[in-house]
N, C-alpha and C positions, 0 to 999 in steps of 0.2 A: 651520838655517843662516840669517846673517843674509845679505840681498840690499838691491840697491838697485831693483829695477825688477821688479815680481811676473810681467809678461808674459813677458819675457827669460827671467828664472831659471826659472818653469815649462817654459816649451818644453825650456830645459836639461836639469832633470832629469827631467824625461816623458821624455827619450831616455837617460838614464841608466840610470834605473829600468826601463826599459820598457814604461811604461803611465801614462796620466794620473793626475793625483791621484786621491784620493776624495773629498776636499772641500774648500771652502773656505769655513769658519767667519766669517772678518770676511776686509773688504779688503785688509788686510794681514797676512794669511795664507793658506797653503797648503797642505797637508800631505797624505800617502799614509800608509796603515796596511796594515800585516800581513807586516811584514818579521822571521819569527821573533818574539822578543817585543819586537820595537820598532817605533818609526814614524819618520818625518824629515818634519820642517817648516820652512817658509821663513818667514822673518818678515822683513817691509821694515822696515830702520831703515838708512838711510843714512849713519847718524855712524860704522855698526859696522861696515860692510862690508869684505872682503877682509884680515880679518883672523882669519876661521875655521878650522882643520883641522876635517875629518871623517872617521875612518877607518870605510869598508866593508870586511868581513872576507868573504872569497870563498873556497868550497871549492875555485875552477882556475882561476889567473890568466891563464892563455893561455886561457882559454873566455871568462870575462868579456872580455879585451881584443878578440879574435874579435866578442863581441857590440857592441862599443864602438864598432870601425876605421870601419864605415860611415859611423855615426853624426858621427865626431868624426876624421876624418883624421890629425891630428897627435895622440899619445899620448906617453907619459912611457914612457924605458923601463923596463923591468923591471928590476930589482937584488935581487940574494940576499944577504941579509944573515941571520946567525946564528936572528932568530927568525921568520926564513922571507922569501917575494917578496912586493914589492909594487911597484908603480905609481903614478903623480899625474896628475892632470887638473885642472887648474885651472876652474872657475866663470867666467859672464861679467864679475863682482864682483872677481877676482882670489883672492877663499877657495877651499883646497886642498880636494882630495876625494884622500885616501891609499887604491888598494887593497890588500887584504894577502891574502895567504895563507899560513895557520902553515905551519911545517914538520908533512913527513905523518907524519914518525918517535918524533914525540917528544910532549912535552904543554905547551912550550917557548910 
């Protein structure tokens, strides 16, 4: 994810995620590992910001949102659409964090 301000965006997504980064390689990065087989990183670039999506795929949108509500008071609402629910939280940057969850039915 591109951010404009590494202090802001972290506290962000430490409450997203749930837990602090793991590291932070240079100044203008930030990153967390061991999300299934991926990781998410912030990188400062200012010219780039707020113009990100990132979809997180969640096995239960209503648990994730539950983990969220404290956290982040206003939430996007939920919408069922064809290949299943998701959710939006915008970043302090204005870049989207989409969450999803397939439908449980199918392979959709």
């Amino acid at each position: 994810m591109v951010i404009s301000n590494i202090e802001a965006s972290e506290s962000f997504y430490s409450k997203v995620l749930g837990r602090e980064p793991n590291d932070r390689p240079m100044n203008a990065l930030v990153q967390w590992r061991g999300y299934s087989n991926a990781g998410i990183q912030l990188f400062k670039d200012a010219a780039k910001v707020g113009n990100i999506t990132m979809t997180i795929v969640v096995s239960d949108i209503e648990q994730t949102k539950l983990f969220l509500k404290d956290r982040f008071p206003v939430l996007g609402q939920t919408q069922q659409e064809e290949y299943g629910k998701i959710f939006q939280l915008s970043d302090p940057d204005g870049n989207n964090l989409t969450f999803a969850e397939p439908p449980k039915d199918s392979d959709k």
